[in-house]
Steps between C-alpha positions, in 0.01 A plus 500: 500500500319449195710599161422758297535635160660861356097616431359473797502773655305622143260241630410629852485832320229364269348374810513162358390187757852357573505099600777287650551241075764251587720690706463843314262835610317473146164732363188232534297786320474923476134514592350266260618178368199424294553894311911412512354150294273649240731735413827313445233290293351839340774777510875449640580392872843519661630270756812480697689200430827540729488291716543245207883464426705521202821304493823540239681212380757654337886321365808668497552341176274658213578277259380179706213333518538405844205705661250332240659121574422578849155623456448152248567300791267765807179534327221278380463741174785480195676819557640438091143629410634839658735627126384909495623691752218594746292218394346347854443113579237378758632226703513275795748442743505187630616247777619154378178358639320678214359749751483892430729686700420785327307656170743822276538675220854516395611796216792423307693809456856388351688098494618655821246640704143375511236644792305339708168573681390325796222522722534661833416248770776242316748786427721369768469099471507568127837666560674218662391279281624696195785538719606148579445368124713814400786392741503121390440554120630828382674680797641809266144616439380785692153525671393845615176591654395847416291621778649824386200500232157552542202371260192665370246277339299716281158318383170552265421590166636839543809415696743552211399823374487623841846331594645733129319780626750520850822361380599737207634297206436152570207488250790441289687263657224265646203526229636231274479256811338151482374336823746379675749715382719798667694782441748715683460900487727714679477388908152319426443138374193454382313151410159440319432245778209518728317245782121666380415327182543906366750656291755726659861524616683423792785707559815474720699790590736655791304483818549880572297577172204328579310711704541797241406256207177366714386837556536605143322198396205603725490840360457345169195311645634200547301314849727374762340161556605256805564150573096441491439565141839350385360178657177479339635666123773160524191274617344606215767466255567145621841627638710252765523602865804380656375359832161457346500295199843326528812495740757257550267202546296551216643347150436783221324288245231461751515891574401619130876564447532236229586774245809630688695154552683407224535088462532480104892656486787198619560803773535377835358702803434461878175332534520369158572108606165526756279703243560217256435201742214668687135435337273765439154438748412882532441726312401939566164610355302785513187516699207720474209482812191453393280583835570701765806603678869536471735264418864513701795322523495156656187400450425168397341427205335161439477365106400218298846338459592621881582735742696855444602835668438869396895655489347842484139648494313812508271750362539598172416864420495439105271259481286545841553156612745289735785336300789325568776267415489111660721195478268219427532174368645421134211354337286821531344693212408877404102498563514272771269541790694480876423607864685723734460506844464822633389546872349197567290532109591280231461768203482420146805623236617400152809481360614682259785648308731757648601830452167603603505885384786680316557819302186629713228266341366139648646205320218234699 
């Protein structure tokens, strides 16, 4: 029995093509997921994000700082960047091997009670492993997941206007936010975070509210868009796929993580020890094809200074030409010439520097 989120009955109504993602009965597209693309890109898209999970760490004790100690020790990232309340932090959770058990965003809301947001295939392992470092290094926390909520990612140029337009009031409340940053209004939260390379908001709120709040939103003229176009608008942006472009075997300085593991602070973490004594041979690049054809995951890609792997590849609807992100050796440069082989054909492709598109223009 596949799971299922509180809009999707909204979905079959919108006679959207439902797929089997991980476990969950999930919109692949509404009719079009090259129009759903272009328009997130153009114009505002809306996705639903449920099946992702937010998780409370909360202490009893307000004054503490007991819930930010723990998160110190969790998270590749220095959670004492995180000072205004609804700033957001991009981090890794990791094994001590150094490999990615997961990839969050964590809000801090209050010294004692910061949110988490997971992805949905790891919700679960994720969970235990909060879990078990919880109950052997700060057992008085708490650590709720809130599938009570569902999440609306709201995406494009327009998205914000569009998103003011619906919810009465929170122009107010939400228009002096920076990226990365959230704010809660009445029973929504809503964060200027996004997995498009666009501007927009992603908002939680009680999962009985949702469907009202997604029709609304398509009143307003905002697209539903499906798992399709969310996959090639992060492709684009240069955005991480769990499963894809790192997992637990995969170290996140070779996974173009670099920027979200913190190793300058005397802070300890799990993973830290083996991220330190591990030497960096790979590195993730961007690569654009140059003949014919489409580029996909696992395809091997021969270079001058050795052999690599695409993590993920596809067709990219901004620029007209097959992209994608590859692990390759260390030693390679932006501008460098490789091959790919793709069904039996050795095709040409250069590396270059990712994102690839954002804010709706090309940035190869």
């Amino acid at each position: 029995m596949l799971k299922t989120t509180p809009l999707n009955q909204t979905h079959r109504n919108m006679n959207a093509k439902m797929v089997d993602f991980g476990g969950w009965d999930m919109p692949l597209h509404y009719g079009s997921q090259l129009d759903e693309h272009h328009k997130v890109r153009s114009d505002a898209g809306m996705f639903d994000v449920s099946h992702m999970l937010a998780v409370d760490i909360k202490s009893k004790a307000a004054s503490t700082t007991e819930v930010r100690d723990f998160l110190r020790r969790l998270v590749a990232n220095n959670v004492d960047k995180l000072t205004l309340p609804g700033k957001a932090l991009y981090s890794c959770l990791l094994n001590p091997q150094g490999g990615v058990i997961d990839d969050l965003i964590i809000y801090f809301l209050s010294e004692s009670w910061f949110r988490v947001v997971v992805n949905a295939g790891t919700a679960d392992k994720d969970m235990a492993w909060m879990l078990a470092q919880r109950d052997e290094f700060a057992p008085a926390l708490e650590i709720t997941p809130r599938r009570d909520l569902a999440m609306i990612a709201v995406q494009g140029p327009n998205a914000r206007i569009k998103v003011w337009q619906v919810i009465v009031g929170a122009q107010a409340a939400t228009e002096g936010l920076k990226p990365f940053q959230a704010a809660e209004f009445g029973k929504y939260f809503i964060a200027r975070t996004g997995y498009t390379g666009e501007d927009g908001f992603e908002i939680m709120l009680p999962a009985s509210a949702a469907a009202d709040l997604w029709n609304a939103l398509h009143a307003a003229g905002v697209v539903p868009a499906g798992l399709g176009a969310r996959d090639t608008l992060r492709l684009e942006a240069g955005m991480n796929l769990y499963g894809q472009d790192m997992d637990e075997t995969t170290n996140p300085l070779e996974s173009g993580l670099a920027w979200t593991v913190d190793l300058k602070s005397e802070r300890d973490f799990i993973g830290k020890k083996a991220l330190l004594a591990t030497p960096i041979k790979q590195q993730l690049a961007g690569l654009l094809l140059l003949d014919r054809g489409v580029l996909r995951g696992h395809q091997k890609v021969t270079t001058p200074h050795g052999e690599g792997e695409i993590t993920s590849g596809g067709f990219s609807p901004t620029l007209n030409q097959s992209i994608a992100l590859a692990r390759l050796p260390a030693s390679i440069s932006v501008g460098d010439e490789v091959q790919v082989l793709v069904r039996d054909k050795m095709l040409r492709a250069k590396v270059v520097k990712y994102p690839f598109a954002r804010n709706g223009k090309s940035l190869i």
